[in-house]
N, CA, C and O atoms as a GROMACS GRO file, in nm:
protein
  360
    1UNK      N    1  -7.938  -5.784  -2.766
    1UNK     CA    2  -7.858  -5.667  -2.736
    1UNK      C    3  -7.894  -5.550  -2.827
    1UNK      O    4  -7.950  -5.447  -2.789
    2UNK      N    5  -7.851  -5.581  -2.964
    2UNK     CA    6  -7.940  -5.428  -3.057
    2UNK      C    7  -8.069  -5.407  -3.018
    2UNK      O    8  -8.109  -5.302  -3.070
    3UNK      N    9  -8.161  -5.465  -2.942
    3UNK     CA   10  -8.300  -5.431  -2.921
    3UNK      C   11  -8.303  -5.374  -2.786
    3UNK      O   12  -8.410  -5.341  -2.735
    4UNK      N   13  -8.175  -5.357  -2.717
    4UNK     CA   14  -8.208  -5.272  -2.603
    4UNK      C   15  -8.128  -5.155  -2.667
    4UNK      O   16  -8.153  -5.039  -2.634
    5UNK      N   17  -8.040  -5.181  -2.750
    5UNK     CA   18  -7.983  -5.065  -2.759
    5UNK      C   19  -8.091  -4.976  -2.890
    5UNK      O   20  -8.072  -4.859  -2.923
    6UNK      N   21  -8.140  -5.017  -2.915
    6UNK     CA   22  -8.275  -4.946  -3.045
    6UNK      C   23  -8.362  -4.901  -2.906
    6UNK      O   24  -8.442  -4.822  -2.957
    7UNK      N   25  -8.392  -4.903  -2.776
    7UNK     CA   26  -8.450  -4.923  -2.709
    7UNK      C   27  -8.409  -4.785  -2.604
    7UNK      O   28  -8.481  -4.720  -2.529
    8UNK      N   29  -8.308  -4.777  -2.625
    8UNK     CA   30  -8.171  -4.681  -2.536
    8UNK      C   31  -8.205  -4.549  -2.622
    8UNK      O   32  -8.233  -4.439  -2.575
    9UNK      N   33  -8.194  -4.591  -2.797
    9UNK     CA   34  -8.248  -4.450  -2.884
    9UNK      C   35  -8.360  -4.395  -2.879
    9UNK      O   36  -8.388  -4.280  -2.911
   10UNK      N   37  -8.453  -4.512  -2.820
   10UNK     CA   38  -8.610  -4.435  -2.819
   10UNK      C   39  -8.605  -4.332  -2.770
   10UNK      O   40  -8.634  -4.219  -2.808
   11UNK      N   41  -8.529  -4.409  -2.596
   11UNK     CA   42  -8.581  -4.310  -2.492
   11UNK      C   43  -8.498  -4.210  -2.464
   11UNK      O   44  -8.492  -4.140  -2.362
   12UNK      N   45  -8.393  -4.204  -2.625
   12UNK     CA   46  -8.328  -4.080  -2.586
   12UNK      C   47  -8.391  -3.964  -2.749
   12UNK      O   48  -8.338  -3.868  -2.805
   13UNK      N   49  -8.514  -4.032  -2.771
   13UNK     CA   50  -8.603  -3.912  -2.784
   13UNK      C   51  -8.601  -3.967  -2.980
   13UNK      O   52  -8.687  -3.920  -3.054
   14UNK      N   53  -8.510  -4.051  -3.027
   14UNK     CA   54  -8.562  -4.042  -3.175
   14UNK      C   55  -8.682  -4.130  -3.206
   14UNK      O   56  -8.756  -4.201  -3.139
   15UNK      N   57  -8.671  -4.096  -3.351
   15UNK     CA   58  -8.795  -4.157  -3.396
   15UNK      C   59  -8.772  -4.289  -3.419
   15UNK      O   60  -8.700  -4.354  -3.343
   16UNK      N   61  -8.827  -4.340  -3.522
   16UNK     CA   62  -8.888  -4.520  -3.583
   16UNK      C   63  -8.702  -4.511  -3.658
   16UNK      O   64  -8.592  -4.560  -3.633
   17UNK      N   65  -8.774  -4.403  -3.770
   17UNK     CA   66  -8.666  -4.394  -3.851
   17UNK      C   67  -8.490  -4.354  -3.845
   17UNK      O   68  -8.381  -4.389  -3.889
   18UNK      N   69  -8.574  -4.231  -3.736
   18UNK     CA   70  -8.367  -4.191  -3.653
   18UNK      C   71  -8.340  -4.344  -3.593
   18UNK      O   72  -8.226  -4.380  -3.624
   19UNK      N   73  -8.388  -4.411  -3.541
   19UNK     CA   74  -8.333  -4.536  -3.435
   19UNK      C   75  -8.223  -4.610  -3.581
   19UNK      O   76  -8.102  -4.612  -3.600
   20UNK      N   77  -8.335  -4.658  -3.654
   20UNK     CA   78  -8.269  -4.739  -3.720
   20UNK      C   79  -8.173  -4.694  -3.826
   20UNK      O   80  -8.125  -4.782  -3.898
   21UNK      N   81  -8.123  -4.515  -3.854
   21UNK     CA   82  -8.029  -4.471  -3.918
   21UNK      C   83  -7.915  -4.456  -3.807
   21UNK      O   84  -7.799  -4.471  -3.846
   22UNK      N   85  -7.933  -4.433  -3.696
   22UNK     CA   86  -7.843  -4.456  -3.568
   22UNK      C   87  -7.818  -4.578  -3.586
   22UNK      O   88  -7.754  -4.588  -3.691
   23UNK      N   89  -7.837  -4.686  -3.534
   23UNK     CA   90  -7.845  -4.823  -3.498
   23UNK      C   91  -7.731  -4.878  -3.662
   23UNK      O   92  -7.630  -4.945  -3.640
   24UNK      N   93  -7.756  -4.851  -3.764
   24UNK     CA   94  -7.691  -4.888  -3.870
   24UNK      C   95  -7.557  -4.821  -3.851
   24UNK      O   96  -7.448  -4.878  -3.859
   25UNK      N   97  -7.583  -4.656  -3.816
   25UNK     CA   98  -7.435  -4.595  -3.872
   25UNK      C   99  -7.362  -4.595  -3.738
   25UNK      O  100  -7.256  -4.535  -3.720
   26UNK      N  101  -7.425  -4.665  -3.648
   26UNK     CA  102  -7.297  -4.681  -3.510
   26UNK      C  103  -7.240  -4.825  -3.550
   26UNK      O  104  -7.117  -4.828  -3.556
   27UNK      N  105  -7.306  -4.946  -3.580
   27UNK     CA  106  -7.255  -5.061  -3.669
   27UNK      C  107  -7.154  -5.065  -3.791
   27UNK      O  108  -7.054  -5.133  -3.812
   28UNK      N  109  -7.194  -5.004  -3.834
   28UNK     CA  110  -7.114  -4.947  -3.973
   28UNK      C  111  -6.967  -4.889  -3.936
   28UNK      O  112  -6.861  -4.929  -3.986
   29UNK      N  113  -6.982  -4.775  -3.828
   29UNK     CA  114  -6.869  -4.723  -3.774
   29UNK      C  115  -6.783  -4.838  -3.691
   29UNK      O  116  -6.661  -4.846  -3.682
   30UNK      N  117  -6.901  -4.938  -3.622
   30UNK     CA  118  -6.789  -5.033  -3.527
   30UNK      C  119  -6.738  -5.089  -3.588
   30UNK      O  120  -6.618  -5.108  -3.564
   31UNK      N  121  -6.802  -5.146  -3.701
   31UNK     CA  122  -6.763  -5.293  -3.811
   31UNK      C  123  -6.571  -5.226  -3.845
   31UNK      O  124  -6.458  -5.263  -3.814
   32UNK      N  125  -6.648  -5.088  -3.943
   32UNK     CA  126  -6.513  -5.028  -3.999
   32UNK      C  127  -6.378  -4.985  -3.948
   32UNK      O  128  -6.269  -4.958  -4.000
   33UNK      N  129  -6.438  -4.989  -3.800
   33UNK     CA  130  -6.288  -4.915  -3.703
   33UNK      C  131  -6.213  -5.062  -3.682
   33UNK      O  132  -6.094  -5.088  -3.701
   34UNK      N  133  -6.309  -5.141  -3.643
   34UNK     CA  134  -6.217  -5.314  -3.678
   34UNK      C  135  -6.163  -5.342  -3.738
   34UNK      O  136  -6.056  -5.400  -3.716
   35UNK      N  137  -6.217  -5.312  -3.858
   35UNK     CA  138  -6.146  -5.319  -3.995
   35UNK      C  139  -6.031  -5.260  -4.030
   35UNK      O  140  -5.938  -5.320  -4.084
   36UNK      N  141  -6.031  -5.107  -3.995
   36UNK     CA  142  -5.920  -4.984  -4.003
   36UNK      C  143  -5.833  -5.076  -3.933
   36UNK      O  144  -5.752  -5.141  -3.998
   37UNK      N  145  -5.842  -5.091  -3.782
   37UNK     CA  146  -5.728  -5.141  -3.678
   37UNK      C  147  -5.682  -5.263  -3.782
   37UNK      O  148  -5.582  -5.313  -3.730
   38UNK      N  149  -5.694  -5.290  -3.831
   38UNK     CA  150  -5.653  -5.484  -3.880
   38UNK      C  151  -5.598  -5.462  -4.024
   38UNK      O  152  -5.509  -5.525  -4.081
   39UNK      N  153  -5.648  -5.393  -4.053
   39UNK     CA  154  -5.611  -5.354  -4.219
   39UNK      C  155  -5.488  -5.239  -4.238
   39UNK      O  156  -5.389  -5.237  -4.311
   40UNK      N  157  -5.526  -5.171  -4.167
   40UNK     CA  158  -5.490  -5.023  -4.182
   40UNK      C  159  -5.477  -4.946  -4.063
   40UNK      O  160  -5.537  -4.841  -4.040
   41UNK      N  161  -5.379  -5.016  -3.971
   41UNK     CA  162  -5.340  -4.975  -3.843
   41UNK      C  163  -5.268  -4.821  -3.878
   41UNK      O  164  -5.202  -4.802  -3.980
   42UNK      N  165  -5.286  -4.744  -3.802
   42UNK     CA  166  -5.225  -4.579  -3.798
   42UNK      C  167  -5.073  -4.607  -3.769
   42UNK      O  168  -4.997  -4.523  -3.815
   43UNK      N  169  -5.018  -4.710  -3.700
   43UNK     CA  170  -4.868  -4.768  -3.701
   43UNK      C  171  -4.853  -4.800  -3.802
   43UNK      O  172  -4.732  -4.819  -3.819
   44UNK      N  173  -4.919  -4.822  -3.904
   44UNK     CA  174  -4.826  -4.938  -4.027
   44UNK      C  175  -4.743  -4.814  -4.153
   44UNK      O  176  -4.708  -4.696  -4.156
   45UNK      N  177  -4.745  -4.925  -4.235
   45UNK     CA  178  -4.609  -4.880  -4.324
   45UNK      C  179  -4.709  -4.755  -4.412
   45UNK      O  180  -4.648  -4.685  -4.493
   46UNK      N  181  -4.855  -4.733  -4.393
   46UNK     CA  182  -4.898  -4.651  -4.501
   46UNK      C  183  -4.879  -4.457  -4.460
   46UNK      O  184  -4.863  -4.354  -4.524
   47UNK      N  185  -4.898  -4.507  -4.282
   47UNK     CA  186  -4.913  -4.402  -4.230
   47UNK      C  187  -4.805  -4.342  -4.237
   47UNK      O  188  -4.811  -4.220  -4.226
   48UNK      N  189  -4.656  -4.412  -4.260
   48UNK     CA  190  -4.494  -4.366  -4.216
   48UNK      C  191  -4.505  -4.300  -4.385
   48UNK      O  192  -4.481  -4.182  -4.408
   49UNK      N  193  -4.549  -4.412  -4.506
   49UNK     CA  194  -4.500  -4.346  -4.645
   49UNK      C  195  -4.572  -4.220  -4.621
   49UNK      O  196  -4.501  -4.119  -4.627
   50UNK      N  197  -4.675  -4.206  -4.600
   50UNK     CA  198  -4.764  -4.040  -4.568
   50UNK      C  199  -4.641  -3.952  -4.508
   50UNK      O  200  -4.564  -3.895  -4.586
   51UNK      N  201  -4.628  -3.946  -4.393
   51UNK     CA  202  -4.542  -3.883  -4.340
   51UNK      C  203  -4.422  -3.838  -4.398
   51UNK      O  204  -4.355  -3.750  -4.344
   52UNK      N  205  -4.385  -3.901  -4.519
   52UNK     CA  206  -4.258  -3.884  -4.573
   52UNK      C  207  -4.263  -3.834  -4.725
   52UNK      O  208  -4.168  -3.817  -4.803
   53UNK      N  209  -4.388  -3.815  -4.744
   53UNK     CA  210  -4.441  -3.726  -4.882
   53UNK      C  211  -4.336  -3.586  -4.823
   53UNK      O  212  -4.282  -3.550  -4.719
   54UNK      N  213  -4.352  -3.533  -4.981
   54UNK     CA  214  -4.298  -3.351  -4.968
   54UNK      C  215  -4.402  -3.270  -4.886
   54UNK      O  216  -4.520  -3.261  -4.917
   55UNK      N  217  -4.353  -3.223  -4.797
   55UNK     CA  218  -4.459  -3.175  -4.674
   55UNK      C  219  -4.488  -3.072  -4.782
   55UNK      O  220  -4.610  -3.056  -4.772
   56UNK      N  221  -4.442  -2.989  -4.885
   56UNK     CA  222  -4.445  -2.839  -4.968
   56UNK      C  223  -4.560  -2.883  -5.049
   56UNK      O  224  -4.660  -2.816  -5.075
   57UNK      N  225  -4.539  -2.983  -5.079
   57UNK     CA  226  -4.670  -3.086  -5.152
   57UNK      C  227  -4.818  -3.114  -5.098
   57UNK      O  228  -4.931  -3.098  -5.145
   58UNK      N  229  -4.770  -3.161  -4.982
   58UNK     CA  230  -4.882  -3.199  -4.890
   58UNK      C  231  -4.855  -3.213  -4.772
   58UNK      O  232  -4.814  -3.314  -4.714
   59UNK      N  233  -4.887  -3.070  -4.715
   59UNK     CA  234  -4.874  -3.027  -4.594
   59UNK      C  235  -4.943  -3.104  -4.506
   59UNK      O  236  -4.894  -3.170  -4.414
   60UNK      N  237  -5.108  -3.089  -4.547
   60UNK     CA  238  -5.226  -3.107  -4.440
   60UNK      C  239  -5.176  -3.305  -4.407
   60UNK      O  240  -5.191  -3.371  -4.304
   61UNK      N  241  -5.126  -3.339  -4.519
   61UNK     CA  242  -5.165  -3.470  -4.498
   61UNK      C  243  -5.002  -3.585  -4.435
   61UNK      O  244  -4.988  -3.702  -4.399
   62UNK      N  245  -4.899  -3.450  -4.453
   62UNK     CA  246  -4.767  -3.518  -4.374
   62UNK      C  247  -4.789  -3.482  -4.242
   62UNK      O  248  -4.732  -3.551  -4.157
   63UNK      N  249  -4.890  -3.352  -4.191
   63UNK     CA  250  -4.899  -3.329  -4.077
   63UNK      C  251  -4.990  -3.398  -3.984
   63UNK      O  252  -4.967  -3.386  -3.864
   64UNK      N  253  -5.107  -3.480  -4.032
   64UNK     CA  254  -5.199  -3.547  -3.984
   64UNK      C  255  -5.105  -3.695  -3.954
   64UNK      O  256  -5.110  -3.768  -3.854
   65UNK      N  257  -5.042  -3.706  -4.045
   65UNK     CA  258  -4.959  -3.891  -4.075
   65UNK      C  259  -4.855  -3.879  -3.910
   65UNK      O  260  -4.849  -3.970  -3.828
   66UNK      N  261  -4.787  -3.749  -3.899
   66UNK     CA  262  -4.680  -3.737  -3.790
   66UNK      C  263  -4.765  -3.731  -3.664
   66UNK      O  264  -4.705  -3.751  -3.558
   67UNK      N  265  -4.920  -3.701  -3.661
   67UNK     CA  266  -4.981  -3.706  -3.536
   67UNK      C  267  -5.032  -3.817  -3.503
   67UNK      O  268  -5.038  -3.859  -3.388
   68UNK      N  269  -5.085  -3.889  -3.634
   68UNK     CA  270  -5.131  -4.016  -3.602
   68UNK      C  271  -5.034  -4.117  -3.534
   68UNK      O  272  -5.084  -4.202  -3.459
   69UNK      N  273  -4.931  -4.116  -3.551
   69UNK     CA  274  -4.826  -4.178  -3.490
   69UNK      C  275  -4.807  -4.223  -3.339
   69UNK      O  276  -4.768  -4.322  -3.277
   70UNK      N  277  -4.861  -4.081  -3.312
   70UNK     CA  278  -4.908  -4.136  -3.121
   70UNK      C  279  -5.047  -4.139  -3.105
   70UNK      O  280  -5.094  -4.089  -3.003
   71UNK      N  281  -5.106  -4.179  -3.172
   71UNK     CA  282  -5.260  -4.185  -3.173
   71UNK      C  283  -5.285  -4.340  -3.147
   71UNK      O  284  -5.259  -4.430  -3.227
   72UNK      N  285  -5.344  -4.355  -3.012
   72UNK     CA  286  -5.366  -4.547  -3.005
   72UNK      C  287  -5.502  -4.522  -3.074
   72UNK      O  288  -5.566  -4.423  -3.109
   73UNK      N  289  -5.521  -4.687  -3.079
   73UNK     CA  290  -5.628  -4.747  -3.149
   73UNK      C  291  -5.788  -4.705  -3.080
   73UNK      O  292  -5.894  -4.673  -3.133
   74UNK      N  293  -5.736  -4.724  -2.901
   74UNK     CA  294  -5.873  -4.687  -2.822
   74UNK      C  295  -5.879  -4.508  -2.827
   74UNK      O  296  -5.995  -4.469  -2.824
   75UNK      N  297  -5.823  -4.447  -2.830
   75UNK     CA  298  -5.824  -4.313  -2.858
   75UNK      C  299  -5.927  -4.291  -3.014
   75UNK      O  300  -6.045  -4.259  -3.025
   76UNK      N  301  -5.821  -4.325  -3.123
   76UNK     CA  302  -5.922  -4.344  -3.226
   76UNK      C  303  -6.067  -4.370  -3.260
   76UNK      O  304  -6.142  -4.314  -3.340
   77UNK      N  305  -6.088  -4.476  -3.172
   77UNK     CA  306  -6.206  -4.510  -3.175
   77UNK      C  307  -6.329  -4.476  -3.119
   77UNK      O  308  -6.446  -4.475  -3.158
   78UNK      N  309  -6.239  -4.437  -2.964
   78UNK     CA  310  -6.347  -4.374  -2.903
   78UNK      C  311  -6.370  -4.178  -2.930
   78UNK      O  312  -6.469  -4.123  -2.884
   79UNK      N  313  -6.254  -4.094  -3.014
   79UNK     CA  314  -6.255  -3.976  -3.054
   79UNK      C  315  -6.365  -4.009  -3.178
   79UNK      O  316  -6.463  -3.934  -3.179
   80UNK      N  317  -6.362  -4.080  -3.249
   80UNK     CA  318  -6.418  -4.148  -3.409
   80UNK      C  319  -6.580  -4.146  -3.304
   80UNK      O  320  -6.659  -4.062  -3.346
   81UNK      N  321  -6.615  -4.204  -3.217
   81UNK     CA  322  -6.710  -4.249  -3.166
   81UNK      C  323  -6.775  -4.133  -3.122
   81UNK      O  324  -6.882  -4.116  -3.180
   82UNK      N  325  -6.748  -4.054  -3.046
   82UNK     CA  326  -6.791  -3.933  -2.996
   82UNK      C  327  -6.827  -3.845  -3.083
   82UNK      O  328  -6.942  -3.804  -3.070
   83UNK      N  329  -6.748  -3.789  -3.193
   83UNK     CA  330  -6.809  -3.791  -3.301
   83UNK      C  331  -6.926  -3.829  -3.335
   83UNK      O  332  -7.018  -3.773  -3.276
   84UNK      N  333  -6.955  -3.912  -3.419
   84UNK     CA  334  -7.068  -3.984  -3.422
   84UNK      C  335  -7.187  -3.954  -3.368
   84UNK      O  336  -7.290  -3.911  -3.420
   85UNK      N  337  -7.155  -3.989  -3.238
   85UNK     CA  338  -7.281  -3.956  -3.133
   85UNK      C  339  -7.304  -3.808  -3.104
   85UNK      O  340  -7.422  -3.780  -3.082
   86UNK      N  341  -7.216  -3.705  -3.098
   86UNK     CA  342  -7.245  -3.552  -3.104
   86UNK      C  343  -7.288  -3.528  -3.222
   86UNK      O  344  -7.322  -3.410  -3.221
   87UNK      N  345  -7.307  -3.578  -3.335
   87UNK     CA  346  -7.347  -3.507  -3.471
   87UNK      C  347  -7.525  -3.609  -3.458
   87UNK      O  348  -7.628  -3.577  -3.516
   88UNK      N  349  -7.506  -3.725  -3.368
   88UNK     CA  350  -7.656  -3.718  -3.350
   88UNK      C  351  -7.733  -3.662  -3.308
   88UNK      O  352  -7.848  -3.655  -3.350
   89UNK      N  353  -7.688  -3.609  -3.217
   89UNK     CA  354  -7.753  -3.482  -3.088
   89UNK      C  355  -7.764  -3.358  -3.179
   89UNK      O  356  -7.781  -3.255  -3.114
   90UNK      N  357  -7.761  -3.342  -3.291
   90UNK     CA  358  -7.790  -3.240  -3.321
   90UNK      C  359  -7.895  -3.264  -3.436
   90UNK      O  360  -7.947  -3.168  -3.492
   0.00000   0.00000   0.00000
């Protein structure tokens, strides 16, 4: 399966070396979003203490905690993902 998908990067134009910095940092990203979901679900108790900091304190980061809240896991992953792949294309 990674050898069609190293295979998928050729023929979408990278090199020896882009394949296999792709090929690592889409792994890296899948491994870790597994990880995030299981460890460090956007529901759990870290995301609610965020939310409940002094917003006067930390605005950017009580306001991100109250959005994550309706943020599912496949949303995450696949917004996290797209990412990724648009900053390859460039």
């Amino acid at each position: 399966m990674l050898a069609q998908f190293v295979g998928v990067l050729r023929e979408a134009g990278l090199g020896p070396e882009e394949r296999i910095i792709a090929l690592r940092a889409l792994l890296a990203y899948a491994i870790g979003a597994v990880q995030q979901e299981h460890l460090g679900a956007l529901s759990g108790a870290g995301t609610a203490a965020i939310a409940e900091l002094p917003a006067q304190e930390f605005p950017d980061m009580t306001e991100a905690a109250l959005g994550a809240r309706s943020l599912t896991a496949d949303r995450e992953f696949q917004g996290g993902l797209a990412l990724l792949l648009d900053g390859m294309g460039h």
